[in-house]
PLY file of the C-alpha trace (Angstrom):
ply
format ascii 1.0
element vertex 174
property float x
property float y
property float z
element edge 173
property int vertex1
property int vertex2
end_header
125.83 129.95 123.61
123.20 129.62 120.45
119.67 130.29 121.18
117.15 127.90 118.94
114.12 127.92 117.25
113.45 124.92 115.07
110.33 123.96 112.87
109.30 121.63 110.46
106.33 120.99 107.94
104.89 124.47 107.48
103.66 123.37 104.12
103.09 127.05 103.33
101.97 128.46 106.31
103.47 130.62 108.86
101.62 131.41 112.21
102.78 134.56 113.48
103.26 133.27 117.07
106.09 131.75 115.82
107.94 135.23 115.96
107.11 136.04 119.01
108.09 132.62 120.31
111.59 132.73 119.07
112.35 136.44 119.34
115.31 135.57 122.30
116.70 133.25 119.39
120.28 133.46 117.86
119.19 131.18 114.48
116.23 129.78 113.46
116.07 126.17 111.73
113.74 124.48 109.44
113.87 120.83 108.61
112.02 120.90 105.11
108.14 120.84 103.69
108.52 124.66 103.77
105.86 125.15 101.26
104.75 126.68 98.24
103.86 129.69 97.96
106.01 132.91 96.56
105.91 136.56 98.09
104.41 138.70 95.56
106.99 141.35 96.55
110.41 139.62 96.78
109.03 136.44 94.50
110.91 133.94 97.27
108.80 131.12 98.71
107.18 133.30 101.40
107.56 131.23 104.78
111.76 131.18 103.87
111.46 134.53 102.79
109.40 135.54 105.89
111.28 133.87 108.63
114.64 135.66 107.08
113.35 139.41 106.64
110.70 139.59 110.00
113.15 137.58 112.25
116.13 139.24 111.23
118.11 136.00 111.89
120.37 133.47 110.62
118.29 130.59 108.55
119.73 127.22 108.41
117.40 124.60 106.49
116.91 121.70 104.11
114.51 120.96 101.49
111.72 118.29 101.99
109.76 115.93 99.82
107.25 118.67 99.08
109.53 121.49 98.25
109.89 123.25 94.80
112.87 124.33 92.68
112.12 128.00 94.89
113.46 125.85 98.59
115.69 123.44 96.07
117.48 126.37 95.38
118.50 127.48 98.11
118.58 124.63 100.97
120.00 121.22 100.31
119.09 117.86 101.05
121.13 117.30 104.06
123.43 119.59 106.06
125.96 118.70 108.34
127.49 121.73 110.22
129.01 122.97 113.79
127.12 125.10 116.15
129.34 125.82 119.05
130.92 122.67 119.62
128.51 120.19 118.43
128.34 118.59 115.05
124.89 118.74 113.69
122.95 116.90 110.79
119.89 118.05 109.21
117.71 115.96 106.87
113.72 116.59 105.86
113.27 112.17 105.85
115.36 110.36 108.48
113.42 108.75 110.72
114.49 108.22 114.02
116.18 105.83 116.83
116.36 103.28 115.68
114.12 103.14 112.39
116.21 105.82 110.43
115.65 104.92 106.93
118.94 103.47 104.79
120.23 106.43 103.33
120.05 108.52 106.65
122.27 105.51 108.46
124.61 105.94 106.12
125.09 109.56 106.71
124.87 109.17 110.11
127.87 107.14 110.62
129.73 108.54 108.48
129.21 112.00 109.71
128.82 111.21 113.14
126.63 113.69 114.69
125.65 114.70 118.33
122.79 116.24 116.85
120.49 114.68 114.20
116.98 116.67 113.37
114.35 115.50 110.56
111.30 116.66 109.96
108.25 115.02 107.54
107.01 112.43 110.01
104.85 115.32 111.47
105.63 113.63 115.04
107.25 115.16 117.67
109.70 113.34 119.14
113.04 114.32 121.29
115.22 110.89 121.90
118.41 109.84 122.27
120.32 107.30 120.18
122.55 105.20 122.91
124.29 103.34 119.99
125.07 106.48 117.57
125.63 108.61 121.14
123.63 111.31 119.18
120.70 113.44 120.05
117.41 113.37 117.70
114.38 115.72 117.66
112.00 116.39 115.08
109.78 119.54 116.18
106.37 118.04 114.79
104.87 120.08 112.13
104.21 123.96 112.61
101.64 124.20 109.58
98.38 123.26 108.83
98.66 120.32 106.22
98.83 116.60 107.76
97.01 114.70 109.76
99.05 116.21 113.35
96.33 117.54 116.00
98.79 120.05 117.03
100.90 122.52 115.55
104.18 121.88 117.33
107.96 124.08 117.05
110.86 123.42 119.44
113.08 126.24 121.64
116.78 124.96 122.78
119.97 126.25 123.91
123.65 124.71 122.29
126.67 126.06 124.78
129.85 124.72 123.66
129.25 120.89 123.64
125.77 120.83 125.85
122.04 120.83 124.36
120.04 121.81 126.99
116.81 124.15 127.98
115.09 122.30 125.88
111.53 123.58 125.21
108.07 122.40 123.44
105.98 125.03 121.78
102.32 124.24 120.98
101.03 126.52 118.58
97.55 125.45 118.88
95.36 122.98 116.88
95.28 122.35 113.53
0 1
1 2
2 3
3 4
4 5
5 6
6 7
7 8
8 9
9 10
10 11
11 12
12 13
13 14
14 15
15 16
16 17
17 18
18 19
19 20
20 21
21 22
22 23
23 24
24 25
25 26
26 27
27 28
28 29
29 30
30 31
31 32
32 33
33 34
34 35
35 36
36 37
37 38
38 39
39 40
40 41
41 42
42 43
43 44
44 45
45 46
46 47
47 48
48 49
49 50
50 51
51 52
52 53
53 54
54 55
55 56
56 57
57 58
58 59
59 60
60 61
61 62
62 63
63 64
64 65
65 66
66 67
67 68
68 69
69 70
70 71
71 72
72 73
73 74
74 75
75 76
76 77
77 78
78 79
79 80
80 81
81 82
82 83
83 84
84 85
85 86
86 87
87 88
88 89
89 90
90 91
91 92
92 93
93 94
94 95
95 96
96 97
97 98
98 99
99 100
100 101
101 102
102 103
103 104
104 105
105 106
106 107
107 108
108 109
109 110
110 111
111 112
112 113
113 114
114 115
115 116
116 117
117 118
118 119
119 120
120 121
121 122
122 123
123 124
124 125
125 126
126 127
127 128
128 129
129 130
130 131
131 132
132 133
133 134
134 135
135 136
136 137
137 138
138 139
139 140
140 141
141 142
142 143
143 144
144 145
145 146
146 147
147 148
148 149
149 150
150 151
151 152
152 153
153 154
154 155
155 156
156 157
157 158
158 159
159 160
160 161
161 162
162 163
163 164
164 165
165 166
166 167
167 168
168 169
169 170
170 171
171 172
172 173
């Protein structure tokens, strides 16, 4: 069983409640727009470099539209991995059921996920995909850039093949 915290569109900032909220958490997950912005101590972007070294967890992510060479570097564009027994993809731009945009289609049937998260669309949503039998959420936008009312981050549990526990964090307004 994976605990997991995912977030989106912190474009830079990082509230601490976030720690707090995902402190039972196996991994943490960030679906792009991290930010600008460098720690003057390790000189990493500082919300990748604080979510790694004040969490103490594993960071899976990918780099989003407004992302520097500092994010570039380090996350891709997509990832496609296993956690437990469910096959999950990761994009910043995807869209969602049924409007994903060309290029995510394409990578979603050819690497057939259960699990599909994007971020940049600043709207939470948590649907499923009947036709691609796969699972999408985007957790809304955790920062303070964009025209979202509410800063939003998702909790969730993956055992072996079942998403589940499901849970939406409000972080307060804007």
């Amino acid at each position: 069983m994976r605990r997991i915290g995912l977030l989106s569109d912190t474009h830079g900032y990082l509230d601490e409640a976030v720690f707090e909220h995902f402190k039972n958490c196996d991994e943490l997950w960030h679906a792009g727009d991290w930010g600008t912005g460098l720690n003057a101590l390790s000189g990493r972007n500082d919300v990748s470099d604080r979510l790694a070294t004040q969490s103490g967890l594993t960071i899976k992510g990918v780099y989003g539209n407004i992302d520097g060479n500092d994010i570039r570097s380090v996350y891709p564009e997509q990832l496609v991995f296993m956690c437990e027994e469910v096959k999950v993809m990761m994009r910043h731009i995807g869209g969602y059921p049924p409007r994903y945009n060309p290029e995510t289609k394409k990578e979603l049937l050819i690497h057939k996920p259960q699990l599909f998260i994007a971020g940049h669309s600043h709207i939470l949503k948590v649907m499923y995909d009947d036709k691609l039998q796969c699972l999408h959420m985007n957790p809304g936008a955790a920062g303070k850039q964009g025209w979202h009312k509410v800063r939003t981050v998702i909790r969730f549990v993956i055992d072996r093949k079942e998403m589940k526990n499901c849970e939406v964090i409000e972080l307060g307004s804007r």
